[in-house]
N, C-alpha and C positions, 0 to 999 in steps of 0.2 A: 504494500500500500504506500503511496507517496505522505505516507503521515510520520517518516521516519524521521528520525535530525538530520541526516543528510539530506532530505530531500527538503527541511526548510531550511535549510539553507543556500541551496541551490535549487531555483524556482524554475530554472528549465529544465530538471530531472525530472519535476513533479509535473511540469504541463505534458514533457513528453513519457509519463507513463502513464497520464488520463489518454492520452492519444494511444497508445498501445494496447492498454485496455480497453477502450472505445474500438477500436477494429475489430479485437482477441488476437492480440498478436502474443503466442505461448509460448511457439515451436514448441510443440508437441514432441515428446522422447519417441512415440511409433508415429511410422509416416501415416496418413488418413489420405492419401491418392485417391483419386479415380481412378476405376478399373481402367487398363487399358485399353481393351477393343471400346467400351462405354466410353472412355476420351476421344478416340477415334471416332466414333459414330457421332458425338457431340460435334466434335470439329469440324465434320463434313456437311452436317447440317448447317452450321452456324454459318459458314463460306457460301454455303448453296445457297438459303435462308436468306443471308444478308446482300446477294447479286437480284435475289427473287424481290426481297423487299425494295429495293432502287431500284429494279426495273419498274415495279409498281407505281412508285414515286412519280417517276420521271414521266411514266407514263399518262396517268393520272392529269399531272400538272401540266403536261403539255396539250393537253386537250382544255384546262383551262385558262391556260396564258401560254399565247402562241410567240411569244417575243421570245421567252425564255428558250427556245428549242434553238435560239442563235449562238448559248452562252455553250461553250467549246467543253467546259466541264460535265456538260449534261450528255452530251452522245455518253452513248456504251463500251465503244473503245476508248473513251480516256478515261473512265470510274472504274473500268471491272478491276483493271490491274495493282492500283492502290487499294480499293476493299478487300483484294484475297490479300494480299500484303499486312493491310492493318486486322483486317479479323484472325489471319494467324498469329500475328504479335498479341491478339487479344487470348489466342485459345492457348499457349506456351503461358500464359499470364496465370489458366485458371490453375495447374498442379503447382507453381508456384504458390500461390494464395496458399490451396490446403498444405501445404510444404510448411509454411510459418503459421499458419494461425490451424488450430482443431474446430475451427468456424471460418470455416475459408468463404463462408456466403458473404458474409458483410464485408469483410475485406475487397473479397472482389468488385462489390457493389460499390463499394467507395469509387475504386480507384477506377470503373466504368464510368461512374458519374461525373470523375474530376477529369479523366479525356474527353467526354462528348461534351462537355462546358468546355474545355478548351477549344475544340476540334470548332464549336459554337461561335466563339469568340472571334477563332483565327477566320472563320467566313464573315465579321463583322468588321475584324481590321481591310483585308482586301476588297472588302465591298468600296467601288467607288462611285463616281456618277455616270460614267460609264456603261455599267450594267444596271440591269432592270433589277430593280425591290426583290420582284417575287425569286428570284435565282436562287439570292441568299435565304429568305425562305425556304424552298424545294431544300437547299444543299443540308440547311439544317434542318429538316424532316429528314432527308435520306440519313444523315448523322444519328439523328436519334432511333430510325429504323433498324440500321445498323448494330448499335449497341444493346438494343433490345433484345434482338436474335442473336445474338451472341450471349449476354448472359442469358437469358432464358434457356436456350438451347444447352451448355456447359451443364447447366444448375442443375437442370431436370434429366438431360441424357448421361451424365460424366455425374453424377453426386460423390458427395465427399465418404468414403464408408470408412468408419473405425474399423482397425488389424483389429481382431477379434482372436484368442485364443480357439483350437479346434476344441466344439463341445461332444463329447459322448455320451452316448443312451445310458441313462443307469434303470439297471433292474433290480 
């Protein structure tokens, strides 16, 4: 607990283990992995899932703002390549998580939420006058598409299982 004399005495011991206990960061002594074929099948979804989601997007929106279908970032051959790129940076992320925390949900959840706020931001810094409003729109919808199907997909196909000792029938 950060209620120790070291830690008031030194106040950024004690904020950085609200913050580590606010993840669940334990490092657990047994690993708590996703199975691996379950990782595998998570991650293939999550790449499929999140190309399927952006085409939606793209789609969608261009049937309601025809301006937007100008902007170079919305065709399919300049998205597909960086979304398999970031959604597998995303899927290496999630055995990480369970790796450090025995609650690898919320940690992961975090650190989804502080890239698609980035990822957010950085289509708010390049937004210029240039391009049309709704772009940046679309691109943060596909953003958030994105990151949905990825944790979700991880969460529920890849879950975190506790090493469990092997149990025997007793009679």
């Amino acid at each position: 607990m950060p209620n120790s004399e070291f830690d008031r005495r030194r106040p950024s011991v004690a904020r950085w283990s609200r913050i580590t206990a606010f993840l669940g960061v334990d490092w657990p002594k047994r690993a708590h992995q996703p199975r691996p074929v379950e990782f595998a099948m998570g991650s293939i979804v999550a790449i499929s899932g999140s190309l399927i989601a952006c085409i939606v997007v793209v789609t969608l929106a261009s049937r309601w703002f025809r301006l937007a279908l100008k902007y170079s970032h919305l065709q399919f051959a300049d998205y597909c390549v960086p979304v398999i790129v970031v959604v597998a940076i995303g899927c290496a992320a999630w055995p990480v998580a369970t790796w450090i925390s025995s609650r690898g949900r919320r940690l992961f959840l975090c650190v989804a939420i502080a890239v698609t706020v980035l990822t957010i931001a950085i289509d708010a810094w390049i937004f210029d006058a240039k391009h049309v409003a709704a772009t940046a729109v679309i691109m943060a919808v596909m953003h958030l598409g994105v990151a949905s199907v990825t944790y979700l997909s991880l969460v529920f196909l890849a879950p975190q299982w506790p090493r469990r000792a092997p149990q025997y029938f007793e009679h």
